[in-house]
C-alpha positions in Angstrom: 0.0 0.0 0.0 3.0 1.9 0.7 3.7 3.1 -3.0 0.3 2.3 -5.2 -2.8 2.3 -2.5 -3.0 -1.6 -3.3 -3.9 -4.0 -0.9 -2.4 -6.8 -1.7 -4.6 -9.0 0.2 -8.2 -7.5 -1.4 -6.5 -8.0 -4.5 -5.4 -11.3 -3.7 -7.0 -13.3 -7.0 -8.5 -10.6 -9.1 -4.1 -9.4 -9.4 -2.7 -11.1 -12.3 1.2 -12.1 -11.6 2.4 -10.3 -14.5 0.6 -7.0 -13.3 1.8 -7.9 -10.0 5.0 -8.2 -10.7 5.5 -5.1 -13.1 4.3 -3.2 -9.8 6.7 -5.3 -7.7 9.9 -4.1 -10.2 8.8 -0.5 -10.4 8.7 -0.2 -6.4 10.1 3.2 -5.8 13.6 3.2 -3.6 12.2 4.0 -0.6 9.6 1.6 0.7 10.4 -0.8 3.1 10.5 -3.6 0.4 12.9 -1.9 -1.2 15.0 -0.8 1.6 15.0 -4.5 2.9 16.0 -5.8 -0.7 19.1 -3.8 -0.6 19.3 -5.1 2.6 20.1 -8.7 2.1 21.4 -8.4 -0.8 24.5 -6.3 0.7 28.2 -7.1 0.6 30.8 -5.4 2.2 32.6 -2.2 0.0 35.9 -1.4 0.2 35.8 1.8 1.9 32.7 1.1 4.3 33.5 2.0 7.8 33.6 -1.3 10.5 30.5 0.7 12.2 28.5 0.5 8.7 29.6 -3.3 8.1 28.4 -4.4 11.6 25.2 -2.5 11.0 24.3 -4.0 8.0 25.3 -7.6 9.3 23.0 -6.7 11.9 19.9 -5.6 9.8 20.7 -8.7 7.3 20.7 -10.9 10.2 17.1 -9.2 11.3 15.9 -9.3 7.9 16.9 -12.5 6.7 14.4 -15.2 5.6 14.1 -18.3 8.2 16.5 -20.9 7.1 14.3 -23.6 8.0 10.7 -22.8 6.2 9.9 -24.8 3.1 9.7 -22.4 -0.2 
């Protein structure tokens, strides 16, 4: 709801993937989806400070799906 005013659960059925995902892709930077995207997908820099390094090991850990559910 963040970026289009969807909910994704009254759409739930009636939202083809396609559509879905063409609204997924065009997510503007700063929603939370997006922010926890760059999240995980984070590797360290050359140049990032020890400080920034432990915060985002911190914030992958928090954000990171559970090893143990069944995709």
């Amino acid at each position: 709801m963040q970026a289009y005013g969807l909910d994704l659960i009254d759409a739930q059925n009636t939202l083809h993937w396609k559509k879905f995902n063409a609204l997924l892709n065009g997510l503007p930077s700063d929603t939370k989806f997006a922010e926890v995207l760059k999240i995980r997908s984070y590797k360290p820099q050359k140049g990032d400070s020890k400080k920034y390094k432990e915060g985002m090991k911190r914030l992958k850990k928090e954000y990171a799906l559970p090893k143990d559910f069944d995709y």
